[in-house]
PASEFI-360533 format. One record per residue (C-alpha): residue number from 1; x, y, z. Coordinates in Angstrom, 3 decimals, padded with zeros to 6 digits. Example, Ala and Ser with C-alpha at 12.3 -4.5 7.8 and 13.67 -1.06 7.14 Angstrom:
BEGIN
  pos        c1        c2        c3
    1   012.300  -004.500   007.800
    2   013.670  -001.060   007.140
END
This chain:
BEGIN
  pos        c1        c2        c3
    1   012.883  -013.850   046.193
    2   013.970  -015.894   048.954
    3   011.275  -016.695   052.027
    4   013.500  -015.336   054.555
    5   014.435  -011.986   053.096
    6   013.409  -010.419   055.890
    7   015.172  -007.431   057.369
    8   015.047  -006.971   060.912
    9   016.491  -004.090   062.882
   10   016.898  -005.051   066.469
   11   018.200  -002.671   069.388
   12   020.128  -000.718   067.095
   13   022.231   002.440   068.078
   14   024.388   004.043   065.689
   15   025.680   007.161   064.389
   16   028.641   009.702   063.238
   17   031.800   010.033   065.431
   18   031.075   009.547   069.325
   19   027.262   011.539   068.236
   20   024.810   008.744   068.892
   21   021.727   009.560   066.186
   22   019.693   006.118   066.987
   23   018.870   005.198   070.189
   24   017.890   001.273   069.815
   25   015.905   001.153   066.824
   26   013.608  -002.079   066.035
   27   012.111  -002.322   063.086
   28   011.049  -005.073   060.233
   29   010.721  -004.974   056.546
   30   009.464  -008.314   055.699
   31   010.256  -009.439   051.767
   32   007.948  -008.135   049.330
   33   006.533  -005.286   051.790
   34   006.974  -001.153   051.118
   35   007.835   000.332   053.816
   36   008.018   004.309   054.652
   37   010.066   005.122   056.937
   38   008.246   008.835   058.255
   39   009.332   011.736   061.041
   40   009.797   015.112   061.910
   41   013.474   016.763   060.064
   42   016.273   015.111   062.462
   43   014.688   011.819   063.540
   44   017.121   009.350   062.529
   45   015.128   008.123   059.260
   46   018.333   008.868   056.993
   47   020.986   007.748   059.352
   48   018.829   004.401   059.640
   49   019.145   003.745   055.717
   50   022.829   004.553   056.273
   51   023.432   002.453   058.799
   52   021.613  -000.698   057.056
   53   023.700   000.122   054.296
   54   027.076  -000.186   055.988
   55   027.941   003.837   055.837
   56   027.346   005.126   060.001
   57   029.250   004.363   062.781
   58   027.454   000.800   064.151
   59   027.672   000.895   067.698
   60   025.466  -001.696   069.188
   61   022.511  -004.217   068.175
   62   021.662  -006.590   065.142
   63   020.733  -005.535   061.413
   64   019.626  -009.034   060.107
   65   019.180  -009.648   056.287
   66   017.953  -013.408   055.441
   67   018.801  -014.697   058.935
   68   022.744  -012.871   058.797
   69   024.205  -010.311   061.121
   70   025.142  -007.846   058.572
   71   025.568  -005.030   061.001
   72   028.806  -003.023   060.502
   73   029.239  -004.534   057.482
   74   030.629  -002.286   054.589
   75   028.321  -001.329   051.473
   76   030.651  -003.467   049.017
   77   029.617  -006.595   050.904
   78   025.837  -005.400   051.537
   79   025.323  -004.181   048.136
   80   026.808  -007.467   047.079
   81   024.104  -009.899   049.577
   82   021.100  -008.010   047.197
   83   020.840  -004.273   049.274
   84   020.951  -001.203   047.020
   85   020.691   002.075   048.628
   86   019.557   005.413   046.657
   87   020.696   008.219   048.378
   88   019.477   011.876   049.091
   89   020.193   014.446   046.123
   90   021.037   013.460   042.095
   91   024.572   011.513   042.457
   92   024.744   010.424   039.092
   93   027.715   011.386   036.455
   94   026.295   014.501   034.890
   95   029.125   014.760   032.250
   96   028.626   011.242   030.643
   97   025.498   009.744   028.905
   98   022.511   007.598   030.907
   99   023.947   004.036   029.343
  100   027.356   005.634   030.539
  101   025.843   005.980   033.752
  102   024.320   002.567   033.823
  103   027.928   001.180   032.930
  104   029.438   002.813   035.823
  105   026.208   001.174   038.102
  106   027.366  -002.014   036.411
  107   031.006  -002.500   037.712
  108   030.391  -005.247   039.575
  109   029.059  -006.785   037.146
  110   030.750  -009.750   034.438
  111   031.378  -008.448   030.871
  112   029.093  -010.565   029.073
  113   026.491  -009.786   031.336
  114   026.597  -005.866   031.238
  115   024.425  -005.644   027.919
  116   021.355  -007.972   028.880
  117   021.417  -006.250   032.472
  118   021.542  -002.781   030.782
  119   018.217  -003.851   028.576
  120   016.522  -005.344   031.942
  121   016.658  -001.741   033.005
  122   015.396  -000.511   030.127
  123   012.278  -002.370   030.162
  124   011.806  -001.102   033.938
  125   012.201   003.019   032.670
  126   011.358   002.965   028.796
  127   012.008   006.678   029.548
  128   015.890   006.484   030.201
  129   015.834   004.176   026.886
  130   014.260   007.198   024.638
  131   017.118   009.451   026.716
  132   020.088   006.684   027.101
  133   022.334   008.882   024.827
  134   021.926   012.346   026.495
  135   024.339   013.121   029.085
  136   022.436   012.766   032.553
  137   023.105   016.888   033.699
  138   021.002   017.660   030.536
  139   017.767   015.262   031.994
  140   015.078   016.862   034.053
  141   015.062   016.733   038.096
  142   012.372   013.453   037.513
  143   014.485   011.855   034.908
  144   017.686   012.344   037.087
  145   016.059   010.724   039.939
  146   014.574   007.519   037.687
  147   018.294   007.236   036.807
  148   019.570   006.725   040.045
  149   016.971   004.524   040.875
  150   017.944   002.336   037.568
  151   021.334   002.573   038.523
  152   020.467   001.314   041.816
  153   018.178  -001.707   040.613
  154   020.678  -003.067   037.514
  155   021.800  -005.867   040.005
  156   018.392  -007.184   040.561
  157   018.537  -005.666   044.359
  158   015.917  -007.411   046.907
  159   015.513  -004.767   048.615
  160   015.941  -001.115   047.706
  161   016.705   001.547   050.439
  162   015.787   005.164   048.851
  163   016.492   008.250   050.266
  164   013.785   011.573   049.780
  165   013.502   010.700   046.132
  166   010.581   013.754   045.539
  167   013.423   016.170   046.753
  168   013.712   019.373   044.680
  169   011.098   017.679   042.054
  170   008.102   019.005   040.653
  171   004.711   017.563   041.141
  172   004.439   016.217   038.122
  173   008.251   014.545   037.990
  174   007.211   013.339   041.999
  175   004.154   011.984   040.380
  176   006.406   009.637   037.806
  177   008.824   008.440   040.759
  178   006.443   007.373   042.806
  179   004.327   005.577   040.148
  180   007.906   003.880   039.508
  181   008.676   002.771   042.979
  182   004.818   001.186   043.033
  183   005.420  -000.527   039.947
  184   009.132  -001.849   041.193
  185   007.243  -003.008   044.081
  186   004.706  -004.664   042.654
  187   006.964  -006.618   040.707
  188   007.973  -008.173   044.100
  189   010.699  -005.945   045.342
  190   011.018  -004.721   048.708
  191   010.816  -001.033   049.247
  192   012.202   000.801   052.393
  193   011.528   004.447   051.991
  194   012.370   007.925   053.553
  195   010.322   010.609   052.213
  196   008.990   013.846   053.627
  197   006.141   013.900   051.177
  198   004.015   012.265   054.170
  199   000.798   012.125   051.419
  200   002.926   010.222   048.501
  201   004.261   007.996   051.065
  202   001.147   007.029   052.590
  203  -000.385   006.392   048.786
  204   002.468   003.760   047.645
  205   003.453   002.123   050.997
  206   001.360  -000.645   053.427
  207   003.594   000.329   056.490
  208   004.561   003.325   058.029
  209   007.374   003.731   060.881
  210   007.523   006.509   062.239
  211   010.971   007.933   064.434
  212   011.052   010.660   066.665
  213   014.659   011.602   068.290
  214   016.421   008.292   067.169
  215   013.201   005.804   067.951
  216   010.382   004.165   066.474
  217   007.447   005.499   068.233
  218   004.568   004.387   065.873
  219   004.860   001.048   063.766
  220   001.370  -000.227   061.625
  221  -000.181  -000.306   058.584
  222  -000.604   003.022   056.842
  223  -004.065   002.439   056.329
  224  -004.392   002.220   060.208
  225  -003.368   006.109   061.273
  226  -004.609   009.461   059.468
  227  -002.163   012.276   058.030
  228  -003.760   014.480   061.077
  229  -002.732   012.132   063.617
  230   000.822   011.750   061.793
  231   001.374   015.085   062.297
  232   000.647   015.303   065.626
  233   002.722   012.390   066.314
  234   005.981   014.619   064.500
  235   005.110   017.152   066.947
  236   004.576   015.435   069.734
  237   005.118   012.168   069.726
  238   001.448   011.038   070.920
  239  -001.533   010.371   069.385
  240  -003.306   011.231   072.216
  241  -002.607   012.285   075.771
  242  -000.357   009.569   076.098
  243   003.256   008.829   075.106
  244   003.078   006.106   072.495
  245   006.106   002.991   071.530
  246   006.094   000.963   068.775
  247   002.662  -000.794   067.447
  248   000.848   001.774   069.576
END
């Protein structure tokens, strides 16, 4: 991974339409780091993923990747500089078989190069291996959501951007995602995720952001703030009796 695969949000606003949803946003996700991206239902934490990701209206500020202004750019051309996004909700194929899947996920992708990426994801979820001839409706919720993730990670992303993945799962399907996402992390990926599971989240990732109404009001290690004092901060936005901004 390249030393500068950084991603810096700076003074972003974006949103849908004329509706403004983020209200200058700064944020980074240096390479290598996992990042959870945390806040009360409405905050902004799926629109920001969007809007990295090329699919919001951009109206104003700088979304950097490795030193580049890539803000307004469309998802062809960001999934293409090493950005995958996983989004909210099972979007595979469900009529057509995992490897079918994967060979949709691969259509960017040269010919010849299809197969060895294919068994690259394979060694990532032995799982989807055993199932890779099983149409995906037929997998369960957990195995549904390690597909998208493998469909998201066959181009070697950087940097993966992953919507609520524990949506709709069971605890013990949550329990295999999120032991996934540690181990894509650990083998050097960078991880920016959305989750409402506040306890998962604050197992697997080192840094927690935290948006209330379209800003970042809380931005440290996870380590640093309890899940008491997260909560208040959804409710509230303090920690205390006073208002807090970023690296409070």
């Amino acid at each position: 991974m390249a030393a500068d695969a950084t991603l810096e949000i700076a003074d972003v606003h974006a949103g849908y339409g004329p509706l403004e949803i983020l209200h200058g946003v700064d944020m980074l996700a240096p390479a290598g780091q996992f990042v959870a991206l945390m806040g009360p239902n409405g905050a902004g934490k799926s629109t920001l993923l969007k809007t990295i990701f090329g699919m919001t209206t951009f109206k104003g500020g700088a979304i950097r990747w490795k030193g580049r202004d890539i803000g307004g750019a469309k998802p062809k051309d960001i999934l293409s500089r090493g950005i995958a996004y996983v989004p909210q909700g099972r979007c595979n194929f469900p009529l057509m078989t995992v490897e079918e899947n994967l060979e949709m996920a691969a259509y960017t992708i040269r010919d010849r190069e299809v197969a060895a990426e294919r068994d690259h994801v394979y060694g990532l979820f032995p799982k989807l291996r055993e199932r890779r001839h099983q149409f995906a409706g037929n997998l369960s919720g957990g195995e549904q959501q390690l597909l998208e993730m493998a469909m998201a990670v066959l181009r070697r992303p950087e940097i993966l951007l992953i919507d609520e993945p524990s949506a709709g799962l069971s605890p013990q399907a949550i329990a295999i995602v999120f032991a996934e996402l540690k181990r894509l992390h650990d083998g050097g990926r960078t991880i920016l995720l959305v989750e409402q599971n506040t306890r998962k989240a604050m197992e697997v990732a080192e840094r927690a952001v935290v948006l209330r109404l379209g800003k970042v009001i809380w931005d440290g290690a996870t380590a640093a703030i309890s899940h008491a004092a997260l909560g208040r901060l959804f409710m509230t936005g303090r920690l205390d009796d006073a208002p807090l901004g970023t690296g409070a």
